[in-house]
C-alpha positions as CSV (number, residue, x, y, z in Angstrom):
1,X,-24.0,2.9,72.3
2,X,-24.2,4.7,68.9
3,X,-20.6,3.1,67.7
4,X,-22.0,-0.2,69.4
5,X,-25.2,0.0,66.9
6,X,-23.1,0.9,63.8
7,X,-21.2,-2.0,64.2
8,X,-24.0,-4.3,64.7
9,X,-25.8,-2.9,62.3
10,X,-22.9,-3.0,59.7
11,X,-22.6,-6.8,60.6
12,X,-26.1,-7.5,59.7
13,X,-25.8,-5.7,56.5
14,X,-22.5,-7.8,55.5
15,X,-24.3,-11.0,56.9
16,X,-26.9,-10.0,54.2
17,X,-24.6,-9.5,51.6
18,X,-22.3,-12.5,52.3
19,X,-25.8,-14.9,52.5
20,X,-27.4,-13.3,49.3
21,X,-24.1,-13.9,47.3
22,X,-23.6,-17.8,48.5
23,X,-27.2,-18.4,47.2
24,X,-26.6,-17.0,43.8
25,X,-23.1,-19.0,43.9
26,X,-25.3,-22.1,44.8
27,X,-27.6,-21.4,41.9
28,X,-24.7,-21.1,39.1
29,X,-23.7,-25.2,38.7
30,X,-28.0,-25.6,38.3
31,X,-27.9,-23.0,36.2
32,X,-24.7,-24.7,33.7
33,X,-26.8,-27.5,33.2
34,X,-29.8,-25.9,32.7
35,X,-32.2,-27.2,35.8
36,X,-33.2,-24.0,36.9
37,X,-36.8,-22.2,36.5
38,X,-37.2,-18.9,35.5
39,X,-37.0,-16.9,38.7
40,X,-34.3,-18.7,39.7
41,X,-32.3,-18.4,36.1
42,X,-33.8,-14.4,36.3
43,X,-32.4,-13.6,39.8
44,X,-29.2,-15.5,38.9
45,X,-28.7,-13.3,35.3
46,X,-29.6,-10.2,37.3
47,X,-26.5,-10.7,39.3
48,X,-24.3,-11.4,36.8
49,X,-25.5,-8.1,35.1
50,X,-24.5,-6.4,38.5
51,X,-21.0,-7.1,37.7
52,X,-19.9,-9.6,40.1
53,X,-16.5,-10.7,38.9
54,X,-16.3,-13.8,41.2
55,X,-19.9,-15.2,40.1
56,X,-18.7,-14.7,36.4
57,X,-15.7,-16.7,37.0
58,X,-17.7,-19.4,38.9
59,X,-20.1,-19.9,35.8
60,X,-17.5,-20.2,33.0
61,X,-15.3,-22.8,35.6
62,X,-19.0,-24.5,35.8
63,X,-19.8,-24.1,32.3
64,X,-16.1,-26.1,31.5
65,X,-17.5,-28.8,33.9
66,X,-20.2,-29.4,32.2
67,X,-19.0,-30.0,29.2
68,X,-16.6,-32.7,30.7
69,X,-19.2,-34.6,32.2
70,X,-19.8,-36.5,28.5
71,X,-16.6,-37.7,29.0
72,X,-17.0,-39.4,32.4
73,X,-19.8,-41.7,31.2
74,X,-18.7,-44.9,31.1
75,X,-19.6,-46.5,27.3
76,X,-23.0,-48.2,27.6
77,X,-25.6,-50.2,25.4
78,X,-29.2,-49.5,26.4
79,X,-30.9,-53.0,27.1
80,X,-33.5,-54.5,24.8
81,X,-36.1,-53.9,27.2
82,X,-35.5,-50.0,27.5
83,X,-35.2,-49.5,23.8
84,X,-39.0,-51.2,23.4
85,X,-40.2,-48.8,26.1
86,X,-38.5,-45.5,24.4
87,X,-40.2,-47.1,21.1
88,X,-43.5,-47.7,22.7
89,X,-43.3,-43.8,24.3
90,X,-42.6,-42.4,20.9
91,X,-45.2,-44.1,19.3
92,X,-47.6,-42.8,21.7
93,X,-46.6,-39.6,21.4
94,X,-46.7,-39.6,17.9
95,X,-50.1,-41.0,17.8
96,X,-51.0,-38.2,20.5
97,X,-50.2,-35.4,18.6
98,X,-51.9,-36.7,15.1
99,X,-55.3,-37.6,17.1
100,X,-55.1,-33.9,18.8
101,X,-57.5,-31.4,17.8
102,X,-56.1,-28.5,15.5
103,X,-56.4,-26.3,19.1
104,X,-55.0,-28.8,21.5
105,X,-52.0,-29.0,23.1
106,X,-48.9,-30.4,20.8
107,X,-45.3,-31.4,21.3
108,X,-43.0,-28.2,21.7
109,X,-39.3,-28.7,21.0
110,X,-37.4,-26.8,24.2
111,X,-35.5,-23.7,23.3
112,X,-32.7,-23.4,25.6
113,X,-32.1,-19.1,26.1
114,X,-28.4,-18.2,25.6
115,X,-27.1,-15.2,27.9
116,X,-27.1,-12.6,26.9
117,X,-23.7,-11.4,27.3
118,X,-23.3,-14.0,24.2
119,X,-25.4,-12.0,21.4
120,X,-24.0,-9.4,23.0
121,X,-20.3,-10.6,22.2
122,X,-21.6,-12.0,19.3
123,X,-23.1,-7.8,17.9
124,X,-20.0,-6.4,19.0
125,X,-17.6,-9.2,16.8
126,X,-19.7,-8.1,13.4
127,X,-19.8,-4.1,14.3
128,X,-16.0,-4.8,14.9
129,X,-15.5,-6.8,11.5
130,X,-17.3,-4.1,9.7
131,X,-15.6,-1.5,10.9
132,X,-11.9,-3.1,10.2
133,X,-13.5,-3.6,6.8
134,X,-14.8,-0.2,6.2
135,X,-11.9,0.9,7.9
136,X,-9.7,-0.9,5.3
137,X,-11.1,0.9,2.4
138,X,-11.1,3.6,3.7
139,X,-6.7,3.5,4.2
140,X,-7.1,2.1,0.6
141,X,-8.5,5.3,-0.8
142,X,-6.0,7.3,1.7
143,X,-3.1,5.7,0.7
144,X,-4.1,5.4,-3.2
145,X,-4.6,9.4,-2.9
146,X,-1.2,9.6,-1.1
147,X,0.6,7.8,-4.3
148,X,-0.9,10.0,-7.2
149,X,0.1,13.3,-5.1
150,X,3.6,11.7,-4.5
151,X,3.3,10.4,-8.4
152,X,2.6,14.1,-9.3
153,X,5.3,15.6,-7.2
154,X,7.7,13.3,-9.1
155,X,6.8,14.2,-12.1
156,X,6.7,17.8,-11.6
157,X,9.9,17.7,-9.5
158,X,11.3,15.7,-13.1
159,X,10.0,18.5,-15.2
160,X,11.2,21.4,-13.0
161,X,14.8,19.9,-13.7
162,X,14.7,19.4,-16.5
163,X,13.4,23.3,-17.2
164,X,16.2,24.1,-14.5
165,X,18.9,22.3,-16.6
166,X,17.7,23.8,-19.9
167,X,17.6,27.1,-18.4
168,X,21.1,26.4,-17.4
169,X,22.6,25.2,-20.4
170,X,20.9,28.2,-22.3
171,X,22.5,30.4,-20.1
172,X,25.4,28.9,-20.7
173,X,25.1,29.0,-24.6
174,X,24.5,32.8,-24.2
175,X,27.8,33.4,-22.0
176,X,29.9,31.5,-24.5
177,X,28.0,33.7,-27.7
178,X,28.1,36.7,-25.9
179,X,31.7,36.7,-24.2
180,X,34.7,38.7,-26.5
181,X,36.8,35.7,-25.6
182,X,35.3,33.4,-27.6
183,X,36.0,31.8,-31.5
184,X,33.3,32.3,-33.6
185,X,34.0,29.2,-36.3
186,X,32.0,28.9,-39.6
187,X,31.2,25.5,-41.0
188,X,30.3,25.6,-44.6
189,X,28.5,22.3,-45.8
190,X,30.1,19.6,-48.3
191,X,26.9,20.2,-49.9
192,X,25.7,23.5,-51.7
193,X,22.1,22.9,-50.7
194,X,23.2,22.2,-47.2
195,X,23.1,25.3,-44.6
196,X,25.9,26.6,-43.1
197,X,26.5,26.0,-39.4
198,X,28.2,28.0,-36.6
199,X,30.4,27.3,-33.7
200,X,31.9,29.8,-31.1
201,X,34.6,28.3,-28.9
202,X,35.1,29.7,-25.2
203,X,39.0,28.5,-24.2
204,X,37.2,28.3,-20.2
205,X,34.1,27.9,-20.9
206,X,33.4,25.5,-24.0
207,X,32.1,24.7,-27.4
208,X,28.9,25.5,-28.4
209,X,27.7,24.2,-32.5
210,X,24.3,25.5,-34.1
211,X,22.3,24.9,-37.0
212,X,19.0,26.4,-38.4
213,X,16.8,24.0,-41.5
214,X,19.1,21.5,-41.0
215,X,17.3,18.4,-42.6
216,X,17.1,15.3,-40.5
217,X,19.7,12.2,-40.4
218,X,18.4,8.9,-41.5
219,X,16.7,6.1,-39.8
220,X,18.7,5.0,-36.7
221,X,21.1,8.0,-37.6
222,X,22.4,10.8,-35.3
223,X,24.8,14.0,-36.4
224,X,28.4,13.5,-34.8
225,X,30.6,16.2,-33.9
226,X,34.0,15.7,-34.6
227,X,37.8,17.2,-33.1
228,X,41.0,17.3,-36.5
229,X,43.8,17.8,-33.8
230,X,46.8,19.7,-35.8
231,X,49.3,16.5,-34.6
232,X,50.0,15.2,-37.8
233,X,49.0,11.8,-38.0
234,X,46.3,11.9,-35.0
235,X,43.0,10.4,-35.0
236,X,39.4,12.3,-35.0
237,X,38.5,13.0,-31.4
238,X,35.0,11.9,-30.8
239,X,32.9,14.2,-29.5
240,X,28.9,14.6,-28.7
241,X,25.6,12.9,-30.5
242,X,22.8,15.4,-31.9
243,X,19.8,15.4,-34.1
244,X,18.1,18.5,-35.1
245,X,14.1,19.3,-34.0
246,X,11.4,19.1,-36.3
247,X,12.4,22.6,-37.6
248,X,15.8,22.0,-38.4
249,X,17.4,23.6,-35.0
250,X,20.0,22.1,-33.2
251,X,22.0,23.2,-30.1
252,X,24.8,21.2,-29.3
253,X,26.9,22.0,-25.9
254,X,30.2,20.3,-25.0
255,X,31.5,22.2,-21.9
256,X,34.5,20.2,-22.0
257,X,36.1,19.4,-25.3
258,X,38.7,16.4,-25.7
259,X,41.3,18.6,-26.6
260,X,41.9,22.3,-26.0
261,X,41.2,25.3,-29.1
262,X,45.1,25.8,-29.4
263,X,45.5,21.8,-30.4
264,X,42.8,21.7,-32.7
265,X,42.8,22.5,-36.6
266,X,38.8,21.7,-37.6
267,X,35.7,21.0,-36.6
268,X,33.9,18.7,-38.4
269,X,30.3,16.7,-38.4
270,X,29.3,13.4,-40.0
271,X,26.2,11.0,-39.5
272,X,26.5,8.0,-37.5
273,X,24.5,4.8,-36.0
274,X,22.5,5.6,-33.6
275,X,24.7,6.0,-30.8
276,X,27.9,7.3,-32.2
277,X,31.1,5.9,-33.1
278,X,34.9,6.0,-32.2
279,X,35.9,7.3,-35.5
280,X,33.9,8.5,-38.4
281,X,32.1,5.6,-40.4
282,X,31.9,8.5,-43.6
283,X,32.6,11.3,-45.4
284,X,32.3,14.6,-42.7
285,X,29.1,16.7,-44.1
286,X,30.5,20.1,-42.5
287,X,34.3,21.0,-41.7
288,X,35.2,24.1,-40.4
289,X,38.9,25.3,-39.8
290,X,39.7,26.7,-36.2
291,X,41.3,29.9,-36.2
């Protein structure tokens, strides 16, 4: 008997159910086109706030009906006689509503209620927008940050090399000046006035020139250095560009001259365009005889 009454009494409950749902279903073309009233259109969006899936499907197919029912019309012209009566009924309402006392009743225009799943849509489309466009400066200012740090890596990362390959080249300097294996060479000036320079020439490691209140070239110029091999009859070897600092110092490094100490009779430095030359465009300025 129990199972007997569950069943029964589950079959009432679907029953229920099933005959609530098909009246709402009934309700939802009504409701496209507007003819319902409000308990109706109430109990209707009170379902459709419930969640049912099928009912929300119904209305948008019902709602796409609708709108294709303009198109079904056949074209028609509105006879003579029915345009005097709509003109007639306009007039009299007009005439109505200008005679009625400033408390009476007057002509309302309808407002038709959109869901409200709509404005809802309609909130959540400008919160969205705002946030993709807060959310786009936002990126903006990340990825502006992001470049100067990169920006200031760079350019610390330059520096730090460049320190790294002065410290190098310094060391370097010192090895050749310090090491009992290498040539000390004097270059005495052309010119009394002019200092005297100094070379010291590593057979492994290089050639290394310096000078102290040595006065600057001229516009465009540079200080060349200069290789007299002993071959009789050879050509200058070119050699490195210079230009001493704004207190007359100079350090100039070749690690790996043209030709080796044992083929080489001078050193010797002239001024050149910018740039240097392949042979020496004057008279050498300081000349100094390799031991």
């Amino acid at each position: 008997m129990d199972t007997e009454w569950i069943v029964a009494t589950e079959g009432r409950i679907a029953d229920g159910i099933v005959s609530e749902h098909e009246q709402i279903r009934e309700l939802i073309e009504a409701y496209a086109l507007g003819a319902l009233d409000a308990q109706e259109r109430a109990a209707l969006e009170a379902h459709l706030a419930g969640g049912c899936a099928e009912c929300v499907k119904a209305l948008e197919e019902a709602r796409w009906a609708a709108s294709q029912l303009a198109y079904l019309a056949p074209e028609a012209q509105p006879s003579e006689m029915l345009k005097g009566r709509l003109l007639q009924t306009v007039q009299a309402e007009v005439a109505h509503s200008a005679s009625a006392p400033a408390g009476g009743r007057r002509y309302e225009i309808p407002r038709y209620n959109e869901p409200w799943w709509l404005w809802a849509g309609v909130a959540a489309l400008l919160i969205f927008s705002a946030y993709l466009i807060w959310n786009t400066g936002r990126l903006q200012k990340q990825i502006g940050t992001l470049r100067a740090q990169v920006d200031a890596q760079v350019r610390a990362r330059v520096r730090l090399d460049q320190e790294l390959a002065a410290a190098k080249t310094q060391a370097h300097e010192a090895m050749i000046w310090s090491d009992p294996k290498s040539v000390k060479i004097k270059l005495p000036a052309k010119d009394p006035k002019m200092p005297m320079l100094e070379a010291m020439w590593h057979p492994e490691m290089g050639l290394c020139v310096k000078g102290w209140n040595v006065p600057s070239a001229g516009k465009n110029r540079v200080l060349q250095l200069w290789l007299i091999p002993k071959k009789a009859g050879a050509k200058p070897m070119p050699s490195m560009t210079f230009w001493p600092d704004a207190s007359g110092t100079f350090t100039a490094m070749v690690e790996n001259p043209p030709v080796g100490m044992a083929e080489t009779q001078a050193l010797a430095i002239t001024e050149e365009p910018m740039g240097g030359s392949l042979q020496p465009t004057g008279t050498p300025m300081w000349v100094g005889g390799v031991s």
